[in-house]
N, C-alpha and C positions, 0 to 999 in steps of 0.2 A: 070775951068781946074782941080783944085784941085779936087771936088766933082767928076767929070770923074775918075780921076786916083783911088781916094778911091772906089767908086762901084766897077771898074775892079779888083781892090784887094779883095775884099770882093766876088766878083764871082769866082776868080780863089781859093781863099781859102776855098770855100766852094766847090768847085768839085776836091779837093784837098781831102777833109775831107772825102767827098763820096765817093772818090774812094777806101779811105784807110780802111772806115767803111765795102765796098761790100768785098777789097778783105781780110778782117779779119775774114768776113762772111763764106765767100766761100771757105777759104786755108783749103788742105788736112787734116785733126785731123787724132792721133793716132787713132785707134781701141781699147775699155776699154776691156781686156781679164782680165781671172782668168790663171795665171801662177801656174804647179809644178814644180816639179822636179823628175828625173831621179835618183834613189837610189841603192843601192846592201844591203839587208837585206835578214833574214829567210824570207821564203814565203812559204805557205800551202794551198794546195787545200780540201777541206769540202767536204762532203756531209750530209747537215744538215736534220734532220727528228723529231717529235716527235713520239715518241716509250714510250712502261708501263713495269714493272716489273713485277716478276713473280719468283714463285717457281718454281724451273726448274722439280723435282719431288713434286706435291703434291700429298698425297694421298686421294681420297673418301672413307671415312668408312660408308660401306651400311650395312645392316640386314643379318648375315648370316643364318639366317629361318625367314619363316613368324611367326609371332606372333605380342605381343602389346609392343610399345617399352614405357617404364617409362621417367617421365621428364630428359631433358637432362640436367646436372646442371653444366659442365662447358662453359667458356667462350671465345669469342673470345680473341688471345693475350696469354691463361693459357698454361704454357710450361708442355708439358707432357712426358713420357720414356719411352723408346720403351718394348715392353711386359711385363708393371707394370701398367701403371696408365691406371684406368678402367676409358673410355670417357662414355658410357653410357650403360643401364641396359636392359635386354629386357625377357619378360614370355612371354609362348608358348601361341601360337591361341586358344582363347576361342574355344570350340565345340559346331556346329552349336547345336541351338535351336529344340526341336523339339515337332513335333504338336503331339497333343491329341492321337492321336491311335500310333502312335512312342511310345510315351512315355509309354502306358497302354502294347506296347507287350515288350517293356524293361523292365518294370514291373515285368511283366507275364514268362519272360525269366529270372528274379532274383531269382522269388518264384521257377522255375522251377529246379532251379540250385542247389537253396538250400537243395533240395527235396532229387537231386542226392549224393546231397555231404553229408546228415543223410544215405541215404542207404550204398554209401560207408563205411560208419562208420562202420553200420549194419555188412557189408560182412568184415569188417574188423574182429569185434569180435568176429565172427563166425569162422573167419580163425584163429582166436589167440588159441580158445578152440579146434576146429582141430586138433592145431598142438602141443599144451601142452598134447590132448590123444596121441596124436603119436608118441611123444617124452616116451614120461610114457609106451605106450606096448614095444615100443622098446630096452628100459632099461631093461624089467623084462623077454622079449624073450632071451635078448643076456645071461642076467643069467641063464636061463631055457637050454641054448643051451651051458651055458659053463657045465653044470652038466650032459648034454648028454639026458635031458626030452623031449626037442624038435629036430625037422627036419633042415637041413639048408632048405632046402624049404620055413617053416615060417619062420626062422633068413630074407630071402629075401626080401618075403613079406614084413614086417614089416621095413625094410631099405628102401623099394619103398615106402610105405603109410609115413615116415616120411618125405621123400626128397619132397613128391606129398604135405604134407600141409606145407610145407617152402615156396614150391614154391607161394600154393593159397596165402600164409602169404603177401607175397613181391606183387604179383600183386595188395590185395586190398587196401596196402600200395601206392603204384603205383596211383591206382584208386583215390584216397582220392586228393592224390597232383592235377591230370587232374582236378575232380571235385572243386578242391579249386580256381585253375585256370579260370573255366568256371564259377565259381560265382564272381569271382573279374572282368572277363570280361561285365558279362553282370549290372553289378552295374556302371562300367567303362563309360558304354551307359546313364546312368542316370548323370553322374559326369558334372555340369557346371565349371565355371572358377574359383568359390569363394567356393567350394568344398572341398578345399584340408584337410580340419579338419576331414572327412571322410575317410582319409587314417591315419591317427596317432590323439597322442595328445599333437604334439609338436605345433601344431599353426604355428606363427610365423615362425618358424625355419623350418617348411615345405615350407609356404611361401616362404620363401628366400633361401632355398637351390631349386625353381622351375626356379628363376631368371638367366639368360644368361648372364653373365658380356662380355664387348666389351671392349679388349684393343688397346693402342695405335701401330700402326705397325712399329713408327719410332719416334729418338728422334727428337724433336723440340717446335716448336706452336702450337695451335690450329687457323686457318686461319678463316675460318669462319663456322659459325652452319645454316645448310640447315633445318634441322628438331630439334627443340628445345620444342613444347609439346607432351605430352603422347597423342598419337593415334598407332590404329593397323597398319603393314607394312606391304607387300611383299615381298619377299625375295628379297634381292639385290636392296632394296631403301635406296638411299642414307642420311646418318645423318648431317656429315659431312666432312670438309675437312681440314687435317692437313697438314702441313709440315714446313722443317727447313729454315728460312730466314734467318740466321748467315750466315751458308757457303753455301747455295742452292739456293742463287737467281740471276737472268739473266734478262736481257731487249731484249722486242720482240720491232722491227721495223719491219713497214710496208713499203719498198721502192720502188718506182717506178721503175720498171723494167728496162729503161733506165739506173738508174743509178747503179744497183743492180748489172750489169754486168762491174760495173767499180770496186767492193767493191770483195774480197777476204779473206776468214779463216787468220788470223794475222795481219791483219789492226789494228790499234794503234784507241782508240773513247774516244772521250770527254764529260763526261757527263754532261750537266752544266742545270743548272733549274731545279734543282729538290729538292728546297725549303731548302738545308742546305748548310753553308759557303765553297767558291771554288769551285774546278771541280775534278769531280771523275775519276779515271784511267780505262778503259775498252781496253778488244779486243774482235774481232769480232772471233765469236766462229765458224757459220754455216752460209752460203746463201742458202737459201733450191731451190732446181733445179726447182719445181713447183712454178708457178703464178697464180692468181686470179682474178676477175674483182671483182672494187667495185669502189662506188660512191663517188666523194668529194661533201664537203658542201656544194658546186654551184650546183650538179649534173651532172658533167662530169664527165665521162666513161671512171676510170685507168685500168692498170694493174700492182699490186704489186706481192710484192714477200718479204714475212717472212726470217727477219736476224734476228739468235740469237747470243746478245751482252754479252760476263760473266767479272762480274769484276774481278780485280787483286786479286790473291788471296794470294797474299803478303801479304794486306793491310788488315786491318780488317773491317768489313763488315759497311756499310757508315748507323751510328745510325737515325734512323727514319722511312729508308724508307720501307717501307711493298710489299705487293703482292698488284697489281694492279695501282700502281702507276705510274703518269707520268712525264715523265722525256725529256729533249730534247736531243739526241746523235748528233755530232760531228763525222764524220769517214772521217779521214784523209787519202786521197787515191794518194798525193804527197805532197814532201816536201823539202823544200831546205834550206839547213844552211845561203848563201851566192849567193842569186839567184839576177838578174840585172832585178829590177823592175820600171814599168811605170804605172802609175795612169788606172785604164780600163776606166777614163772619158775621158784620153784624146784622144782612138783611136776611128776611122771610119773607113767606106771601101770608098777605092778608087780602082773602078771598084773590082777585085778577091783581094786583097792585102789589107793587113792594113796601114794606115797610120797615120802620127801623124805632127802637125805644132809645128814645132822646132822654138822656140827664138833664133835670132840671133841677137844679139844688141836690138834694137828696132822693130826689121823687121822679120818677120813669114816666115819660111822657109818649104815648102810641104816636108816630108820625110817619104820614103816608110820606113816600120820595118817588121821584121819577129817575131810571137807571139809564144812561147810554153806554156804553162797554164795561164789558167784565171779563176779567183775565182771569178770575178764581181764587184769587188775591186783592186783589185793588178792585171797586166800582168806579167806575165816573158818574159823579152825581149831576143830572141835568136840575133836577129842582125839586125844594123841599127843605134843603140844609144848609147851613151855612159855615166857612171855614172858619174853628176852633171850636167849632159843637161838638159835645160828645156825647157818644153812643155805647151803647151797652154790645160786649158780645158774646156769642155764642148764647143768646136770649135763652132760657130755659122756657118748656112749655106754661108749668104755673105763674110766671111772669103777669103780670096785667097792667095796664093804664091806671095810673095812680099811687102802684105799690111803691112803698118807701126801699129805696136801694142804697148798699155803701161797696167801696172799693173794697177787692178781696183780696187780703192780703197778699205779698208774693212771698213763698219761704221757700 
């Protein structure tokens, strides 16, 4: 009877045990959520982009004639002033080369000039004895005529014949200059580029008064040299390109048209990444009305739209950065001192509406909220919550209204 009584104890305590083991199994558990919270802080809405710098005026110094420009010998970085410092040197267009019978009637057209310019001589001196007789009868008739020997008739004569070799005088005076002309021209024809010791015998100093000096148009840097050795040019090729980056530089962004139209001339921008300590002060200067197509790195087909950013110019000009630099702008397109903010992990839509699972004790309550800005970080809560509520996030799908939740631990 004993051994009876102990088995049935021993069976009832083991389905005792089992029942307690299933339903410890089985009972409801909280739900492990990530709990925030519900805040009132400054909130900002971004519109983040990488955008480069740039001289807002640079200028290109091109060739003003064709000719051969001399090495250029300054540097990128060399500060220059505006209508002093000579950027670079430039001699007029050698004259073309010329073939064998060119040459022999350039030749032929030298001797021939020279020919002209002994004769002019010739009719020179002839005119000089001319006009030294003419001068001499007419001295010795006006005597003759003041004593009453001669006629005014001859007195006449003798005034024409002197005025008539003044005049031959001056013509072949006249003539000698034409001819001196017509032999420098056609010697001109013979003249190459290393000639110039042919017109004096200054040498050098002919040499370099034939040089073109180019100065700078504006004060600043020298940006960068497009053309830096000695080769021939055409007019209006470019050498290079200066301008001032102390007070003349601006950041272009390229923004997505979308957002381009949310961004306005006096937008407040944050420059930050652009390799020196902090963030730099900018506003948004221009949204230019035209757009573009162009490709991202994936190959999908935007369309932008060029915003120009000018920094403060309060502040002095942020040491380092140069023309063509990149930089990431910040434009801030709302902002609030004291705005009522919710985590953006913790909304969903339920059906048109946002909503969010509110903690309430231990137990997840579905609450509809009304959203005004979202940065994808922070909401602004217009209505619905109140600050120090909290909210669940990253809701999982099996979540529902009512389910019992507890904070997940952090490890």
């Amino acid at each position: 009877m004993a051994r009876k009584r102990s088995r049935s104890f021993l069976t009832v305590a083991t389905v005792v045990a089992l029942g307690a083991a299933l339903t410890f199994a089985f009972w409801p558990r909280p739900a492990k959520v990530d709990i925030g919270s519900v805040t009132t802080e400054p909130m900002r809405v971004t519109i983040d982009e990488e955008g480069r710098t740039r001289v807002r005026d640079a200028y290109v110094i091109s060739t003003p004639v064709a000719g051969r420009l001399l090495r250029v010998e300054v540097d990128p970085g060399d500060p220059v002033k505006k209508n002093e410092t000579i950027v670079a040197q430039m001699r007029p267009t050698n004259p073309a080369v010329l073939d064998v019978r060119s040459r022999e009637q350039a030749r032929f057209a030298e001797a021939a000039a020279n020919a002209a310019l002994r004769l002019a001589r010739a009719e020179l001196n002839r005119a000089i004895a001319d006009k030294e007789m003419a001068d001499t009868d007419l001295k010795r008739i006006r005597t003759l005529h003041q004593k009453g020997t001669v006629s005014q008739v001859e007195l006449d004569r003798a005034v024409h014949e002197a005025r008539a070799t003044q005049a031959a005088f001056d013509t072949a005076e006249a003539a000698i200059e034409v001819r001196q002309a017509e032999l420098e021209n056609a010697r001109a024809q013979l003249m190459g580029f290393d000639d110039q010791q042919r017109l004096g015998t200054t040498g050098a100093r002919a040499g370099q008064a034939d040089e073109i000096p180019i100065r700078a148009p504006i004060t600043g840097q020298v940006l960068r040299i497009i053309q830096q050795s000695e080769t021939t040019l055409p007019v209006g090729a470019a050498i290079m390109e200066v301008g001032n980056i102390d007070s003349d530089l601006e950041v272009l962004v390229e923004l997505l048209s979308t957002d381009a139209v949310q961004v306005a001339p006096g937008d407040h921008v944050l420059i930050e990444k652009w390799g020196g300590p902090g963030t730099l002060d900018a506003v948004v200067s221009r949204v230019d009305p035209w757009g573009f197509t162009k490709f991202s790195a994936l190959g999908v087909e935007e369309q932008r739209v060029n915003t120009i950013i000018r920094f403060d110019d309060s502040k002095p000009a942020p040491a380092g950065l140069g023309h063509g630099f990149r930089v990431e702008a910040r434009i801030i397109v709302w902002e609030d001192s004291s705005a009522l903010i919710v985590p953006s992990s913790a909304l969903f839509r339920e059906g048109r509406d946002w909503a969010v699972f509110l903690v309430e004790g231990d137990t997840a309550e579905l609450r509809q909220v009304e959203i005004g800005h979202n940065n994808g970080v922070q909401a602004q809560v217009v209505k619905g919550l109140e600050s120090g509520d909290r909210v669940i996030l990253y809701p999982a799908s099996g979540l529902s209204d009512g389910m019992r939740v507890a904070q997940r631990e952090v490890q």
